[in-house]
C-alpha positions in Angstrom: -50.0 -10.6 3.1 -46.3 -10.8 3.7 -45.1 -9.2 7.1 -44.0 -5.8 5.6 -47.9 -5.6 3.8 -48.9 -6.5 7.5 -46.7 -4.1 9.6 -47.6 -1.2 7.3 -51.5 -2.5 7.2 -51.7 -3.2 11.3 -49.8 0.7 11.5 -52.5 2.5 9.6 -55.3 1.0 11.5 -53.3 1.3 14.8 -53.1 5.1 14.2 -56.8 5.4 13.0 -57.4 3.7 16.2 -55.3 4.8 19.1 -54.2 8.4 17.1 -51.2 9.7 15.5 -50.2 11.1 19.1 -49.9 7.7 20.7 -48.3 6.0 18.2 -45.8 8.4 17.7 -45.3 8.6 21.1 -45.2 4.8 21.0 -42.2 4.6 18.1 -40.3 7.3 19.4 -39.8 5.0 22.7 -38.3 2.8 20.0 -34.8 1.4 21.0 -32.8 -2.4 21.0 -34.9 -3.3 24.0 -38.4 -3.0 23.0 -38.5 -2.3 19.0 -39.4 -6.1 18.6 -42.7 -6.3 20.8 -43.5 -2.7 19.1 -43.4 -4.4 15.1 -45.0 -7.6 17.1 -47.7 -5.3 18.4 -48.2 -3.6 15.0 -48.2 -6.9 12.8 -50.3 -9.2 14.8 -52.6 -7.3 17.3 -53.6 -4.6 14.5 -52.4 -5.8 11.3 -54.2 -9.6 11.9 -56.0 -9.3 14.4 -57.8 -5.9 14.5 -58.2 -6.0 10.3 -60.2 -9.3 10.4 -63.7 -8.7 8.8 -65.1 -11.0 11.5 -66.0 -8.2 13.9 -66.6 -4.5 13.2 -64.2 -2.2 15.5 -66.6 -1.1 17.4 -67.5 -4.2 18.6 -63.8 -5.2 18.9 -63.3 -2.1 21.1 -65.8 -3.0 23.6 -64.8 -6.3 24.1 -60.8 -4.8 24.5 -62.8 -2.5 27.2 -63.8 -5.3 29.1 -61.4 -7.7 28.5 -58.7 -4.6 30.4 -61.1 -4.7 33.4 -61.1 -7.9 33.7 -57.4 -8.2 33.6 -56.9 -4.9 35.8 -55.0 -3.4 33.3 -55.3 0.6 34.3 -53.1 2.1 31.1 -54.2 -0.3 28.8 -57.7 0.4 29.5 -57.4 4.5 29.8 -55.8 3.7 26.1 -58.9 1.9 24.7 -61.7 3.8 26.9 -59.9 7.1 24.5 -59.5 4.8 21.6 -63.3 3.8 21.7 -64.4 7.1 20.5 -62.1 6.6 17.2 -64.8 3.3 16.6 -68.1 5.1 17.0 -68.4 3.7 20.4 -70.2 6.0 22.3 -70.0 6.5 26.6 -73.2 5.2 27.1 -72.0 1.6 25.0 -68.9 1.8 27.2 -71.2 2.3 30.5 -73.1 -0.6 29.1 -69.7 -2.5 28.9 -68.2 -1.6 32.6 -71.9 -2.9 34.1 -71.8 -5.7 32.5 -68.2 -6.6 33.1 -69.0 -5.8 36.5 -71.5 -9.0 36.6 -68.7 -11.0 34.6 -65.0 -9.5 36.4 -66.8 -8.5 40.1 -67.9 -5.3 41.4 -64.3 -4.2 42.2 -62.6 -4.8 38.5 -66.1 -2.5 37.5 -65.7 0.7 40.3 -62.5 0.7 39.5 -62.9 0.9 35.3 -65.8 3.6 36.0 -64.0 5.8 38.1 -61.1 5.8 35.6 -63.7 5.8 32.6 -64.9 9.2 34.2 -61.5 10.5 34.7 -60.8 10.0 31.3 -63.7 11.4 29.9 -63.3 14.7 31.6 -59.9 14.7 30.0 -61.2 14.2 26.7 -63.8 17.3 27.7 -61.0 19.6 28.6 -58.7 19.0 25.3 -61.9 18.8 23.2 -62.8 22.5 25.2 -59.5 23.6 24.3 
């Protein structure tokens, strides 16, 4: 693939992934500063990284999941714990995920991933009630 192939590839699975919202939230936010990390993002986390037929999605979401706790990275994570859903990962899987990140990042990294997994579920709940 040649980079405009992977910008427009790692952009169609970056919107099926994280929505049409966020993304367009995302390139909106576009200006001199930050438009190069943004194509970056789009070319190499989703257009090689994320399309690689080593992993299926799902399993490439839960391992984003815990790889954010283990960094203690709060909008990042809020971001994939939504995102998840879009992969057919369900809340149980991602339960599954925060305990056993809580064995492999510490107790902390996990209370603080399940109280803001259960914040962001009820969101989800209230737009989905909507």
């Amino acid at each position: 693939m040649d980079e405009e192939q992977r910008h427009n590839h790692g952009m169609a699975l970056r919107r099926a992934v994280l929505g049409d919202k966020h993304v367009d939230r995302a390139q909106s936010s576009l200006n001199d500063f930050n438009a190069e990390f943004q194509n970056l993002i789009t070319r190499y986390a989703w257009g090689e990284i994320w399309t690689r037929p080593g992993l299926p999605r799902h399993t490439r979401s839960l391992m984003t999941i815990a790889m954010l706790v283990a960094l203690n990275r709060e909008e990042e994570l809020k971001l994939h714990l939504r995102a998840a859903s879009n992969n057919g990962v369900t809340r149980e899987q991602i339960k599954e995920a925060l305990l056993q990140a809580a064995i492999y990042c510490g107790v902390p990294a996990a209370n603080s991933a399940f109280a803001l997994a259960q914040r962001v579920f009820a969101e989800m709940d209230a737009e989905a009630g909507a």
